[in-house]
C-alpha positions, 0 to 999 in steps of 0.5 A, spaced: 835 086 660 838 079 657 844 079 652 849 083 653 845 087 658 845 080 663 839 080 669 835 075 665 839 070 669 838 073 676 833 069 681 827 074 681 827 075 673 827 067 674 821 067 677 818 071 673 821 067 667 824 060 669 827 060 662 831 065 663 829 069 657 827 075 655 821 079 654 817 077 660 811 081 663 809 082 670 801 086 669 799 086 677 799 079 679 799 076 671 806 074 669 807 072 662 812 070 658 813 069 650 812 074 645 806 073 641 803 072 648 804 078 651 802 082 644 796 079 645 795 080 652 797 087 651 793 088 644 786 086 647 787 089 654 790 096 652 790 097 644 783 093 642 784 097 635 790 092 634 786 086 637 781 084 632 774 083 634 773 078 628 775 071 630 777 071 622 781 077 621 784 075 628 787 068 626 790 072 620 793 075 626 794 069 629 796 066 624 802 072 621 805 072 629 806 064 629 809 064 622 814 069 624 816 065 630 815 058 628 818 060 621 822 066 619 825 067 626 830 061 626 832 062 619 833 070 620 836 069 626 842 065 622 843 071 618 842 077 624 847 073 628 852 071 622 852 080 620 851 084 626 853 080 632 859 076 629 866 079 627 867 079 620 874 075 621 869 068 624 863 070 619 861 064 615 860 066 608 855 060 606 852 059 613 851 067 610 848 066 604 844 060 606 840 064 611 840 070 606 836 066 601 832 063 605 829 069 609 829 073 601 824 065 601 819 066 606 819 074 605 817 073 598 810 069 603 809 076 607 810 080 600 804 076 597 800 077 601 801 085 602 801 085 595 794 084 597 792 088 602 797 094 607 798 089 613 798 082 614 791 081 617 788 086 613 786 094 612 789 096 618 795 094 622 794 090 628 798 084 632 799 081 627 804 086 624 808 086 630 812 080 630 814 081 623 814 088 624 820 087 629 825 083 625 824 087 619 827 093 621 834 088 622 832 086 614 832 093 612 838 096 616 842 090 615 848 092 610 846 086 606 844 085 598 836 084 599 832 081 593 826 086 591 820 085 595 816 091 594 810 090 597 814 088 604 818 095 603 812 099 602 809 096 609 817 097 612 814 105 610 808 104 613 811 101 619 817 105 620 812 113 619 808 110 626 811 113 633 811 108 637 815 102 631 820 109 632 821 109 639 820 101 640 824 098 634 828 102 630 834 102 634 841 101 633 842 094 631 846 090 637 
């Protein structure tokens, strides 16, 4: 749903999402829409391994997700929308190559703190993981020069050996 795919613009998802943009999730009578929000609704509902019971270890989490949204995603978006989704003929260079630099910036963030530990709040993966976890795979696929950052690599690995992250994230890019 949404993009190429359309039906993000139809009067029933509309109301589930007046935004008209995607996810959104319908759960009984509970309508969520807004990424970080449904990985915590269905981390503390369906995966409790993935949803902290320590409040510190939980705004890690929290903390991670808002990051890769409030952060990352803008910066990233630029360079996935101006190598993947735009023809090589209308690409621009610099816009480009400024994303580019700057996504290598703030991944540099994310690799020190893995150089720490093996995910982002802590021992083990959790919610925290997801959002990132999601457009790192772009990060990886896209045929770009990429700076080194080996512990963001080795979580990459990390990520890709689980099933779930194979099946959810690990499509064709479009």
């Amino acid at each position: 749903m949404g993009g190429a795919f359309g039906g993000n613009d139809t009067p029933a998802y509309r109301a589930l999402n007046p935004n008209g943009l995607v996810p959104a999730l319908q759960d009984g009578a509970l309508v969520l829409w807004e990424s970080n929000a449904i990985v915590r609704y269905l981390a503390a509902r369906h995966a409790p391994a993935l949803y902290p019971h320590s409040p510190a270890t939980r705004a890690l989490g929290d903390r991670w997700m808002d990051w890769t949204t409030s952060t990352f995603a803008g910066v990233f978006r630029d360079l996935f929308w101006g190598v993947v989704r735009t023809p090589q003929a209308e690409r621009d260079a610099t816009r480009i190559a400024t994303a580019l630099q700057r996504s290598g910036e703030l991944l540099a963030v994310a690799d020190a703190a893995l150089a720490q530990q093996p995910y982002l709040s802590g021992d083990d993966f959790a919610m925290g993981d997801i959002p990132l976890g999601s457009f790192i795979y772009a990060w990886f696929e896209m045929p770009i020069e990429r700076p080194e950052l080996p512990h963001l690599h080795a979580w990459y690995q990390r990520l890709r050996a689980r099933p779930a992250y194979q099946r959810g994230v690990m499509t064709p890019l479009t």
